[in-house]
Backbone as a chain_set.jsonl record, in Angstrom:
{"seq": "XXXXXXXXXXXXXXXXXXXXXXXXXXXXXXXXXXXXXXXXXXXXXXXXXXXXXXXXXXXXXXXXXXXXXXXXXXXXXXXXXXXXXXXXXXXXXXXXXXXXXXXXXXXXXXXXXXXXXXXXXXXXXXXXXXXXXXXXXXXXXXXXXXXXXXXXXXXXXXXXXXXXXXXXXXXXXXXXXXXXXXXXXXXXXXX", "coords": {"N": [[-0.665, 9.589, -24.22], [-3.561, 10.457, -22.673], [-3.972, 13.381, -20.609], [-6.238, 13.267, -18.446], [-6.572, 10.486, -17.882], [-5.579, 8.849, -15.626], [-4.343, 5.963, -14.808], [-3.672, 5.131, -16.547], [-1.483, 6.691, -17.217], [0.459, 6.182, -14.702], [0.613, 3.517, -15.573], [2.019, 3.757, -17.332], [4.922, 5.482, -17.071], [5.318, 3.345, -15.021], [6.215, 1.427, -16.695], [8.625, 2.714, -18.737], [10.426, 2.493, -16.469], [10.024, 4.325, -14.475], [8.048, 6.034, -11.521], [5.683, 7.059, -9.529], [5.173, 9.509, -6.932], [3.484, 10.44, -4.074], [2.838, 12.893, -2.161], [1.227, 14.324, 0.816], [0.185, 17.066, 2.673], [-1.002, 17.847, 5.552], [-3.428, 20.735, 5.31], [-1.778, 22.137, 3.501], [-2.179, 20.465, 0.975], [-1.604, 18.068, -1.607], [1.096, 17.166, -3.504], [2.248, 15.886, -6.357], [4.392, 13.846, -8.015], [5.753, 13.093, -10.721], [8.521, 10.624, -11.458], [11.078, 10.348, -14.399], [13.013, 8.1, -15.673], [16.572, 8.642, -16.874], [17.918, 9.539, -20.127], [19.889, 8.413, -21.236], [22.737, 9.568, -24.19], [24.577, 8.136, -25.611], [25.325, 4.976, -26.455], [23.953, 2.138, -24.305], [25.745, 0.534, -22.016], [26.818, -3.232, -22.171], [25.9, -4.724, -19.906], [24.15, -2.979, -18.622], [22.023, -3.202, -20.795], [21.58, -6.179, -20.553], [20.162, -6.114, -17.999], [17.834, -4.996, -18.97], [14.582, -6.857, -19.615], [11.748, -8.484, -19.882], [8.607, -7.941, -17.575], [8.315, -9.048, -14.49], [5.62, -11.841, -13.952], [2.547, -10.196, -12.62], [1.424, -9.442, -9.875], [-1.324, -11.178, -7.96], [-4.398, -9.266, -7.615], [-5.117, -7.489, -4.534], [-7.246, -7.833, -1.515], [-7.985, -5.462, -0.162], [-8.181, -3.761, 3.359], [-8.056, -0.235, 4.025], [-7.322, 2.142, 6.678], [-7.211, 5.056, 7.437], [-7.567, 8.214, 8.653], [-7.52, 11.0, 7.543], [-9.068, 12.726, 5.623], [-8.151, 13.381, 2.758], [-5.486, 12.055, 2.545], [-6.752, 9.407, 2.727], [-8.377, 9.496, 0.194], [-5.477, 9.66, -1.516], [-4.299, 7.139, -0.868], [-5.73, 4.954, -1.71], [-5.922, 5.404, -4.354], [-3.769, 4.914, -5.036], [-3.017, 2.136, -4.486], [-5.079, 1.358, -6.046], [-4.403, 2.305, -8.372], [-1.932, 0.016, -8.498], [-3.452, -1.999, -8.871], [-4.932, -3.527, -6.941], [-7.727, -4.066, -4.804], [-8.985, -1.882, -3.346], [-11.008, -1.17, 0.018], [-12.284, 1.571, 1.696], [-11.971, 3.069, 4.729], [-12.68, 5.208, 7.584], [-12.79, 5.741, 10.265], [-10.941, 4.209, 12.751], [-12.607, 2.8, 14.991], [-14.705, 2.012, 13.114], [-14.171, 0.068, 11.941], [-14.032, -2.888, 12.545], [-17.181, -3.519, 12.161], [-16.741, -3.685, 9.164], [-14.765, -5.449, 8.407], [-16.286, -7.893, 9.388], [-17.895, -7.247, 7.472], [-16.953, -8.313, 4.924], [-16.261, -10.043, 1.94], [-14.069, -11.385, 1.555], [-10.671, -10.502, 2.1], [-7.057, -9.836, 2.208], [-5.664, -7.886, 3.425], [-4.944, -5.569, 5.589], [-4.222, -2.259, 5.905], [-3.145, 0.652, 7.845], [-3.084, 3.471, 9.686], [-1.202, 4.57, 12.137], [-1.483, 6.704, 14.396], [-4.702, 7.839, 15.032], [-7.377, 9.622, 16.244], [-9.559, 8.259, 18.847], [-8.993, 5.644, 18.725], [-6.075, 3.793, 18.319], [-4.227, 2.581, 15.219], [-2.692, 0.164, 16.225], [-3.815, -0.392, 18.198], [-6.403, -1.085, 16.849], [-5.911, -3.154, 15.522], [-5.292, -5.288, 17.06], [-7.953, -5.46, 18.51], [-9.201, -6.92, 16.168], [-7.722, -8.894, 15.852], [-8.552, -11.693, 16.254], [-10.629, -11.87, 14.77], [-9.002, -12.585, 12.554], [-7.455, -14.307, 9.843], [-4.473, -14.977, 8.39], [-4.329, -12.698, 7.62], [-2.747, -9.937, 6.353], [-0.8, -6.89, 7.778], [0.052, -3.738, 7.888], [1.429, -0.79, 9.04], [1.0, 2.542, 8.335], [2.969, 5.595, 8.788], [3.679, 8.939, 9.342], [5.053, 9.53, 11.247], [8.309, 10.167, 12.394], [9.376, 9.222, 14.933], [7.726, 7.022, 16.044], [7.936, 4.345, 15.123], [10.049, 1.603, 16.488], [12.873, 0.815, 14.466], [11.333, 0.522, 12.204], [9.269, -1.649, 12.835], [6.166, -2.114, 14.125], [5.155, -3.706, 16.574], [5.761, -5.711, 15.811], [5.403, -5.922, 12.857], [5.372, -4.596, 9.552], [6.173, -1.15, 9.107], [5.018, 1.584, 6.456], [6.826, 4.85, 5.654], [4.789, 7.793, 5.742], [5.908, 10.647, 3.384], [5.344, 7.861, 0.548], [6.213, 6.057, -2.226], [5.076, 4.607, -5.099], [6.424, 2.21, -5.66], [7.402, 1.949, -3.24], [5.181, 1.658, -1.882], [4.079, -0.954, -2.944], [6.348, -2.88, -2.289], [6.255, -2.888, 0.107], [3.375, -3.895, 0.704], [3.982, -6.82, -0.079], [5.899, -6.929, 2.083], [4.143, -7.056, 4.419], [2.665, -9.446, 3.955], [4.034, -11.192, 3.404], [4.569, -11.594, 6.212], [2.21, -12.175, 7.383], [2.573, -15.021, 7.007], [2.286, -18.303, 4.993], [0.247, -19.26, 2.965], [-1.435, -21.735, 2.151], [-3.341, -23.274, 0.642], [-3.231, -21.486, -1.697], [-5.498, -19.762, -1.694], [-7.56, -16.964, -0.887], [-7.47, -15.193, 1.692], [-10.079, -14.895, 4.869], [-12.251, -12.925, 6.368], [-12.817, -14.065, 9.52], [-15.431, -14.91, 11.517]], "CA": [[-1.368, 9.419, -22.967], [-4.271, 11.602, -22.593], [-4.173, 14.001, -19.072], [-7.495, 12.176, -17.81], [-6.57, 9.025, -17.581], [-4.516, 8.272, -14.308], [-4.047, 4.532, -14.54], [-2.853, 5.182, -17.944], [-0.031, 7.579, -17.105], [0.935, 5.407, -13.916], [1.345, 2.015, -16.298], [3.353, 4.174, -18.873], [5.486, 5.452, -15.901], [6.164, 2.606, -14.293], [6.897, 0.671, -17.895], [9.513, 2.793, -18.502], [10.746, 2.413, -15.168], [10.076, 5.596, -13.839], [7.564, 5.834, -10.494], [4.55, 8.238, -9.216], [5.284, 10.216, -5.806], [2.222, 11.132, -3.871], [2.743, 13.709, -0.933], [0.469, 15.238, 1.168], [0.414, 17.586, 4.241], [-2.468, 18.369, 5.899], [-3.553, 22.354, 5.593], [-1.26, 22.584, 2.862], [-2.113, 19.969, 0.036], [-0.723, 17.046, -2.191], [1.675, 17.005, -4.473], [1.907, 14.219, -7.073], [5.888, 13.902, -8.448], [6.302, 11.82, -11.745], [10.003, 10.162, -11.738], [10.929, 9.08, -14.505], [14.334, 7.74, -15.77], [16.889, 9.807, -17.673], [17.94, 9.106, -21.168], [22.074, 8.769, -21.741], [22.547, 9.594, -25.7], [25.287, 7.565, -25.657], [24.663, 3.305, -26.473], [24.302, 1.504, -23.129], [26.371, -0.63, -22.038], [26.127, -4.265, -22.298], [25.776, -5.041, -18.407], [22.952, -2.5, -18.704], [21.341, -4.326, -21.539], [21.267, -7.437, -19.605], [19.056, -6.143, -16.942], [16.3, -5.495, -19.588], [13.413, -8.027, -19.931], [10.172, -8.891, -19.919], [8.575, -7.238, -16.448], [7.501, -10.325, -13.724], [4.611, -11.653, -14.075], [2.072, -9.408, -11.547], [1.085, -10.449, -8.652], [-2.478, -11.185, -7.984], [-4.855, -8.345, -6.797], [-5.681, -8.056, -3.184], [-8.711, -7.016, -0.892], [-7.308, -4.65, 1.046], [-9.143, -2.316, 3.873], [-7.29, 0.679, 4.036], [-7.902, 2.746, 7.529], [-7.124, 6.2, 7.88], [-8.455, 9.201, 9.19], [-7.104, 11.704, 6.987], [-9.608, 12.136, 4.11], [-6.982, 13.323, 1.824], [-4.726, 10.682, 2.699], [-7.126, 8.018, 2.35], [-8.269, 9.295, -1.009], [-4.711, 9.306, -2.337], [-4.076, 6.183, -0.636], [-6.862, 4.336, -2.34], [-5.787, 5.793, -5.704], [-2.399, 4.246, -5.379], [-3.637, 0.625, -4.592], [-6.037, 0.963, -7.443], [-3.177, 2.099, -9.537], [-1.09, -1.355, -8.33], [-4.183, -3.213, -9.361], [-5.764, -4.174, -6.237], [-9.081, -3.717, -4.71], [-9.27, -1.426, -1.779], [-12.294, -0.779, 1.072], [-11.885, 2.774, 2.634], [-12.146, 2.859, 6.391], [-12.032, 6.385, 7.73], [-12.545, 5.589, 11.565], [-10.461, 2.926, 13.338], [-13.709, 1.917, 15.637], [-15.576, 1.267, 12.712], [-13.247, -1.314, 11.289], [-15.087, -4.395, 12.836], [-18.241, -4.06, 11.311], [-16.672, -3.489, 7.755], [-14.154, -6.331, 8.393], [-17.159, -8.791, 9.273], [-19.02, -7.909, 6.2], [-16.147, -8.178, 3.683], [-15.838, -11.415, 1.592], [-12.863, -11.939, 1.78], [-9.377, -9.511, 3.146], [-5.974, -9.852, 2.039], [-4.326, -7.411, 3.856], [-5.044, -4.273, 6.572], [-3.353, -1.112, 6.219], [-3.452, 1.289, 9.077], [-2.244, 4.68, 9.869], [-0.894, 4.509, 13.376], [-2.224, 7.399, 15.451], [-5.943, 8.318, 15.076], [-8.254, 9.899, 17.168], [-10.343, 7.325, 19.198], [-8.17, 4.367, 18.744], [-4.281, 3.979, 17.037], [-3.974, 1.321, 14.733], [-2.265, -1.118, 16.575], [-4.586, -1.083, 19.481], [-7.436, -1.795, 16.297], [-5.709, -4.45, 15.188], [-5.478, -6.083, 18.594], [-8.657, -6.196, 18.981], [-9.674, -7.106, 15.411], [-7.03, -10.33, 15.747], [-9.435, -13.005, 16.844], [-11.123, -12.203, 13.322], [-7.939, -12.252, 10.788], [-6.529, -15.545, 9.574], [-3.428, -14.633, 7.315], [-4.514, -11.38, 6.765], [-1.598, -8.879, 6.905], [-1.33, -5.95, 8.295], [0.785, -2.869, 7.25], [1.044, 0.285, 9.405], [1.22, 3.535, 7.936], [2.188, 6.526, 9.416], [4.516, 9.992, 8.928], [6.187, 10.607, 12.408], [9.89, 9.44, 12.374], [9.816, 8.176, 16.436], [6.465, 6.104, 16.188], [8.098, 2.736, 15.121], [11.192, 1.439, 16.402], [13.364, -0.304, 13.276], [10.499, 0.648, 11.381], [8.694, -2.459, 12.867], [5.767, -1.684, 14.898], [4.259, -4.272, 17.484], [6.114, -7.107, 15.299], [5.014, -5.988, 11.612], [6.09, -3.79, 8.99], [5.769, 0.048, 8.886], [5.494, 2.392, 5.758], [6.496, 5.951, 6.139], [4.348, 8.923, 4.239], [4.768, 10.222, 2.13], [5.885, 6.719, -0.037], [6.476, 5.962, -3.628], [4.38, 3.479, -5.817], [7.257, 1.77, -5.721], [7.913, 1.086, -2.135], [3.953, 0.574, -1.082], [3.954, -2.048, -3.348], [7.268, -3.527, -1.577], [5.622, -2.756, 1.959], [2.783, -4.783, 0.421], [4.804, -7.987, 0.13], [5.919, -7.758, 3.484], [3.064, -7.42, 5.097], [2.011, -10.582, 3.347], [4.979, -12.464, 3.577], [4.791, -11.7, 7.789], [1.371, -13.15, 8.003], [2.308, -16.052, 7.188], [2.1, -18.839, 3.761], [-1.242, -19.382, 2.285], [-0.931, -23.279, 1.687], [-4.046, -23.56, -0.536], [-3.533, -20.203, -2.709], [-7.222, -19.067, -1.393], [-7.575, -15.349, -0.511], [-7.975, -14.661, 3.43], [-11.275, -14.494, 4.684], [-12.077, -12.818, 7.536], [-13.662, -15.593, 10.481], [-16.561, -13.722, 12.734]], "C": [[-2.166, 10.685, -22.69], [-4.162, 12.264, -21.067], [-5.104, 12.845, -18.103], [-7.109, 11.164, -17.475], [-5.655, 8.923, -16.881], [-4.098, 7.275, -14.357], [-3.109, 4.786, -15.683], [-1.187, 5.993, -18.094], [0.722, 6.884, -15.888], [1.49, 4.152, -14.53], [2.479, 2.764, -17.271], [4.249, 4.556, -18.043], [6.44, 4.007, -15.545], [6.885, 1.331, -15.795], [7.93, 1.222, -18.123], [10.385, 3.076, -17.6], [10.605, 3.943, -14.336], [8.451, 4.825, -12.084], [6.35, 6.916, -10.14], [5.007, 8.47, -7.517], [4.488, 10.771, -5.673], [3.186, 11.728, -2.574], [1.99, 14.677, -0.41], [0.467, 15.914, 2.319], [-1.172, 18.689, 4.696], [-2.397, 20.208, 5.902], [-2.328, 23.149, 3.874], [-1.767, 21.829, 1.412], [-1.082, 18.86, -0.606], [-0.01, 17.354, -3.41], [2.216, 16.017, -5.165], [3.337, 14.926, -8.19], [5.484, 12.74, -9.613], [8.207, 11.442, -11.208], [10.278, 9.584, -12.857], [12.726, 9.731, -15.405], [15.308, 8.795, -16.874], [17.528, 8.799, -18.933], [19.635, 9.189, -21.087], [21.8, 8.99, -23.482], [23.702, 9.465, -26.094], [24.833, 5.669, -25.601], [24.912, 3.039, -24.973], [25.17, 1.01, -23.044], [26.014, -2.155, -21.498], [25.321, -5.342, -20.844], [24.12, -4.473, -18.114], [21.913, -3.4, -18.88], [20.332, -5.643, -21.149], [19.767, -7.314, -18.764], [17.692, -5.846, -17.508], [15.703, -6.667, -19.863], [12.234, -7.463, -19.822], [9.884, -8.329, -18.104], [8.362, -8.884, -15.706], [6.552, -10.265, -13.75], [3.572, -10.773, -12.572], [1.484, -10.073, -11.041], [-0.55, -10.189, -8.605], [-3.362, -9.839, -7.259], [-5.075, -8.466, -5.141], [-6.564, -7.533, -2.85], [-8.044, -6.442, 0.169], [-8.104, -3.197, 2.284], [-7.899, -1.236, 4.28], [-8.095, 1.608, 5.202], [-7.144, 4.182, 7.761], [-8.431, 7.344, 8.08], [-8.434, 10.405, 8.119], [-8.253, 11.612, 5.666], [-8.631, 12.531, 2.331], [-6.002, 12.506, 1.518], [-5.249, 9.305, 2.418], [-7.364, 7.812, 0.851], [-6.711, 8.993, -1.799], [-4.407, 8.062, -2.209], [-4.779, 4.881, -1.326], [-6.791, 4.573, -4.213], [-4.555, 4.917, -5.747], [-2.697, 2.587, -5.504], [-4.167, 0.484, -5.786], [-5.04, 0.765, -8.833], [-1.713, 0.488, -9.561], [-2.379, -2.588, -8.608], [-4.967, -3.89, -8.593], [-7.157, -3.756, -6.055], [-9.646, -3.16, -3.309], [-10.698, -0.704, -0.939], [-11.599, 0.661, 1.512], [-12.712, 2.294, 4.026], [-12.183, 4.534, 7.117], [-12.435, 6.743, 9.282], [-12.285, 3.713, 11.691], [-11.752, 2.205, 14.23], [-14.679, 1.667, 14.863], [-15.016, -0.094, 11.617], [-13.894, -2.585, 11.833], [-15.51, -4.066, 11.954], [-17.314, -3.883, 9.906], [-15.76, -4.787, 7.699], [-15.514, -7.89, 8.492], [-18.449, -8.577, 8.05], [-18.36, -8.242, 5.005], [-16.724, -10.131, 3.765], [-14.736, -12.086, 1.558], [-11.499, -10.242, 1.829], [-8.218, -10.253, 2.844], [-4.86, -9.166, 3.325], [-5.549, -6.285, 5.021], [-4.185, -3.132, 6.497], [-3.924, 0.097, 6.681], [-2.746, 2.416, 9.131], [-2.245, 4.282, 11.387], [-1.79, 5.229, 14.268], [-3.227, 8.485, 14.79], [-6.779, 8.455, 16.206], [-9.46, 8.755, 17.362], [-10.11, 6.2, 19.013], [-6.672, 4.152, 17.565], [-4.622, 2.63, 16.311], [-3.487, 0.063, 15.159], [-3.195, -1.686, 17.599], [-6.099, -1.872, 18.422], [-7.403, -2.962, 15.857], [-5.563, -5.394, 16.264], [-6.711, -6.767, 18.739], [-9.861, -6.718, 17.762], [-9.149, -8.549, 15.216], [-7.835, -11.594, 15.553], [-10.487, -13.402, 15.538], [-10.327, -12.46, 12.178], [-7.356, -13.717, 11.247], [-5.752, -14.999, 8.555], [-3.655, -13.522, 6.714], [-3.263, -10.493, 7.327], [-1.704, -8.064, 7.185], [-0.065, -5.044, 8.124], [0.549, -1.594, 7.988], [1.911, 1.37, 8.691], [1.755, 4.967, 8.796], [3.883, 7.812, 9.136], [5.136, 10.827, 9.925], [7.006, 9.317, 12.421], [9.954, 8.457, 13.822], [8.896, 7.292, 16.505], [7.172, 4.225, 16.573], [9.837, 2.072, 15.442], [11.447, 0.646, 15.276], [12.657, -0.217, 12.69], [9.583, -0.959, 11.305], [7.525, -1.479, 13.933], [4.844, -3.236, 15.19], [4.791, -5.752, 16.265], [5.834, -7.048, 13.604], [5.041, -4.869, 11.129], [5.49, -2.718, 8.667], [6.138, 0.462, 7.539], [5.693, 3.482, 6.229], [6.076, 6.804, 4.873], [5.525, 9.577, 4.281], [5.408, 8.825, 1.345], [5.636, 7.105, -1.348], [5.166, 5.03, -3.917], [5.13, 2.238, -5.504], [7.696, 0.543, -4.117], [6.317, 0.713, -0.975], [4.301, -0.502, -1.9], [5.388, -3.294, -2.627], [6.936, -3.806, 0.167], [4.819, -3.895, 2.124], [3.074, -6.284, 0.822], [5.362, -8.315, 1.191], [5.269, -8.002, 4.146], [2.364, -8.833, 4.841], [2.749, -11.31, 3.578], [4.728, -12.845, 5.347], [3.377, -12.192, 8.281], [1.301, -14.288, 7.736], [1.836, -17.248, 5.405], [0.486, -19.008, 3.898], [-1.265, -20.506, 1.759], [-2.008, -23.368, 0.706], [-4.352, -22.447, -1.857], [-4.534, -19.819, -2.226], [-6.771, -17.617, -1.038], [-8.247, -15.478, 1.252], [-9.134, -15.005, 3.721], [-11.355, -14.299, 5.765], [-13.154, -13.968, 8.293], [-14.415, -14.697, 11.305], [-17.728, -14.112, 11.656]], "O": [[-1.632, 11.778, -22.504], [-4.314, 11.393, -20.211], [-4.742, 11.939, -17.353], [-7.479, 10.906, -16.33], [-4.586, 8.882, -17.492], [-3.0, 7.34, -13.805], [-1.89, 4.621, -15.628], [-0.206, 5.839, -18.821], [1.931, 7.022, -16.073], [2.582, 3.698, -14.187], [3.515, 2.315, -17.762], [4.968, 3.558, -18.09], [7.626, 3.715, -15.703], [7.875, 0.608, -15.688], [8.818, 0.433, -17.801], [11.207, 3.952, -17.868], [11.481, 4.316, -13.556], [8.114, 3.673, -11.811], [6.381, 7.802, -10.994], [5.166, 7.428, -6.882], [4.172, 11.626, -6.5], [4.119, 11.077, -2.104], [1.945, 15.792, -0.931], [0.844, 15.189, 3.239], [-1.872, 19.632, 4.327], [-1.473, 20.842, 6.412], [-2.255, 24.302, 3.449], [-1.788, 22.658, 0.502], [0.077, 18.762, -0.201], [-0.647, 17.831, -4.349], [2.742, 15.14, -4.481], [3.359, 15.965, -8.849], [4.97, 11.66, -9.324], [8.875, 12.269, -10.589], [9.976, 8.391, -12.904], [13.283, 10.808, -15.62], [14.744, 9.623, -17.59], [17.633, 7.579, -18.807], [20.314, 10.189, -20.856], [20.747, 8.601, -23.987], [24.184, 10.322, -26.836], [24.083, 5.228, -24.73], [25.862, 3.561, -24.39], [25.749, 0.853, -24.119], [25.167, -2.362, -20.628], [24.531, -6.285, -20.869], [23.187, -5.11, -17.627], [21.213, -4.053, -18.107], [19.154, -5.968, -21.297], [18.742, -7.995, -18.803], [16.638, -6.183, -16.968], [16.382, -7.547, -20.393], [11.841, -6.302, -19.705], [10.872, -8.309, -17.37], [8.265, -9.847, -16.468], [5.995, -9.171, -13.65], [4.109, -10.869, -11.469], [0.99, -11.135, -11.419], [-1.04, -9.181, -9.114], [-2.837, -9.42, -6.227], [-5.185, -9.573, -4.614], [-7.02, -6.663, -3.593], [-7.64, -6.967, 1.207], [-8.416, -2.044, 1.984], [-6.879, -1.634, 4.844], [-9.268, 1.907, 4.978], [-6.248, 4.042, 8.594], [-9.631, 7.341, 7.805], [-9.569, 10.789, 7.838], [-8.308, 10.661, 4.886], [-8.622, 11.986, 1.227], [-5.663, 12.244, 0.363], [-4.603, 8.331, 2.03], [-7.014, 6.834, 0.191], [-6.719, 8.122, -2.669], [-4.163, 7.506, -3.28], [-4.149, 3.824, -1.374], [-7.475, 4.007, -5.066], [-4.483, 4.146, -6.704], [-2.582, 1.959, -6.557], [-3.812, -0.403, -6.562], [-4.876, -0.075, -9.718], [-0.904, 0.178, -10.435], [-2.207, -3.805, -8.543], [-5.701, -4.759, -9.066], [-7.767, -3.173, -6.951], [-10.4, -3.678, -2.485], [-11.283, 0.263, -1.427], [-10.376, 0.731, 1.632], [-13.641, 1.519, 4.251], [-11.052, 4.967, 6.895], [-12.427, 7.932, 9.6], [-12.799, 2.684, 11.252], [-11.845, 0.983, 14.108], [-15.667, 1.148, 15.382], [-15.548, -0.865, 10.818], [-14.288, -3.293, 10.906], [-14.898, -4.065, 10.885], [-17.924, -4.899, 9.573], [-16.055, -5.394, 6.669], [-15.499, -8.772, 7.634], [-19.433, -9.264, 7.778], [-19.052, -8.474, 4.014], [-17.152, -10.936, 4.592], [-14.594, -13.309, 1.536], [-11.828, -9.095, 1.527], [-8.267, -11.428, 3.206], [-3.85, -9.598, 3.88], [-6.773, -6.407, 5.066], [-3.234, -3.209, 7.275], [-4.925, 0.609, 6.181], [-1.653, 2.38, 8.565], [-3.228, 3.704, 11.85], [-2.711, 4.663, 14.858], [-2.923, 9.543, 14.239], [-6.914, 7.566, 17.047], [-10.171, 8.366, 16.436], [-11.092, 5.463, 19.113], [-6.51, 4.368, 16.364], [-5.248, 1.727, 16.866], [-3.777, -0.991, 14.594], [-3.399, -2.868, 17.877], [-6.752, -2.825, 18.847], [-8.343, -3.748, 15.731], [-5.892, -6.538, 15.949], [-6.877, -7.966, 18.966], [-11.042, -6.909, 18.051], [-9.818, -9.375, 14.595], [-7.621, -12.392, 14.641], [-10.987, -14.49, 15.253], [-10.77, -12.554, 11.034], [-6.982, -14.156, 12.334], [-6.423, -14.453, 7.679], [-3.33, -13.256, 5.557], [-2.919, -10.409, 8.506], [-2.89, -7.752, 7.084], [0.99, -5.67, 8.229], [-0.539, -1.09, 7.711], [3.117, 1.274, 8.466], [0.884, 5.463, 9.51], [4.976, 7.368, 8.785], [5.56, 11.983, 9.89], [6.729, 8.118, 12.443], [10.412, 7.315, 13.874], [9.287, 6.418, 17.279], [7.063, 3.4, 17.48], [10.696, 2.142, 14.564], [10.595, -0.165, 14.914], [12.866, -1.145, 11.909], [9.242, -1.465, 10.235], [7.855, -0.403, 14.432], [4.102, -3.78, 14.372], [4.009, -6.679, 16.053], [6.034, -8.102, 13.002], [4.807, -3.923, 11.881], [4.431, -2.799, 8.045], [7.216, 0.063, 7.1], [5.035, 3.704, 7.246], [6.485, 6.793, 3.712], [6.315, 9.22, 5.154], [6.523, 8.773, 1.864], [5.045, 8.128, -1.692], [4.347, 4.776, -3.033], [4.51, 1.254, -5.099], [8.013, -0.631, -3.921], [6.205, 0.032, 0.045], [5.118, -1.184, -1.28], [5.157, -4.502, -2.578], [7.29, -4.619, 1.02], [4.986, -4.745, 2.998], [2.566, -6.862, 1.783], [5.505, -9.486, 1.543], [5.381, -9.072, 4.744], [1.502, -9.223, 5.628], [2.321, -12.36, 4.057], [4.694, -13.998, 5.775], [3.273, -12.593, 9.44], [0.271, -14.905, 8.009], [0.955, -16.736, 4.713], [-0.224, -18.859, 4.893], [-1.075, -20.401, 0.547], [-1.507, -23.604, -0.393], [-5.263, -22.474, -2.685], [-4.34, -18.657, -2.582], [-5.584, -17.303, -0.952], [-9.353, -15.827, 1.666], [-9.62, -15.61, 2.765], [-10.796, -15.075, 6.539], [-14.068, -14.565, 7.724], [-13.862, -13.692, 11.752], [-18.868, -13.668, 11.793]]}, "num_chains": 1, "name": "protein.A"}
């Protein structure tokens, strides 16, 4: 695996089950953690064994607008999606989320950092509602008291910094909580 190639060291990673850890803190910088699994040099055992297979098949890409303020945060944020295969919009003010939502072709999902200057995420999604059919919505955000139960306003919070591992699990809820998709189609926003 050559240095350069990011996607390439993220699929080899997560093949042998290991994970990528992004963390970033504003004024200070990101730091990008490999994980990856440890070797016994001793035979498994057969229980182990078992739990190898074939991976599931992957889930379809999504169109995802991704809104933060943070431009460090959004770039890594936008790197990670890419690295799970989807297809993410940057957003990097919450009041300009309309217009970019009414020109998309279609929207899977929304993910939001909570509190930004000139509108929080939940109040954008409020008043972005009246345009989203089954689009999900995923808030982001890296203060511990923000979300009670780690729900916020009825739908599921990540907290930074996150894994590969557990956006892509955040993902799925956010999707599952807006709701089935009876004809397979992809979202689209209505406006």
């Amino acid at each position: 695996v050559r240095p350069n190639r990011p996607s390439a060291i993220s699929s080899a990673l997560r093949q042998s089950g290991g994970e990528v850890r992004i963390d970033s803190t504003v004024g200070v910088g990101t730091t990008v953690t490999m994980l990856l699994p440890c070797h016994a040099a001793t035979r498994a055992a057969p229980a182990v064994q078992e739990r190898i297979g074939p991976r599931a098949e992957p889930r379809r890409s999504l169109d995802i607008l991704v809104v933060e303020d943070d431009p460090r945060v959004l770039s890594a944020t936008l790197a990670a999606l890419g690295e799970l295969g989807h297809r993410p919009v940057a957003c990097s003010d919450p009041l300009a989320a309309p217009g970019i939502v009414a020109g998309l072709r279609a929207l899977d999902l929304i993910m939001s950092d909570v509190l930004m200057p000139g509108q929080t995420g939940p109040e954008m999604i409020a008043g972005l509602e009246p345009q989203l059919d089954r689009v999900g919505v995923l808030f982001v955000t890296g203060y511990a008291g923000e979300a009670e139960q780690d729900r916020f306003a009825g739908r599921p919070v990540l907290r930074k910094p996150f894994t590969l591992a557990a956006l892509e699990q955040a993902l799925a809820e956010a999707l599952a909580a807006a709701g089935p998709d009876q004809d397979g189609a992809v979202a689209t926003p209505t406006g």
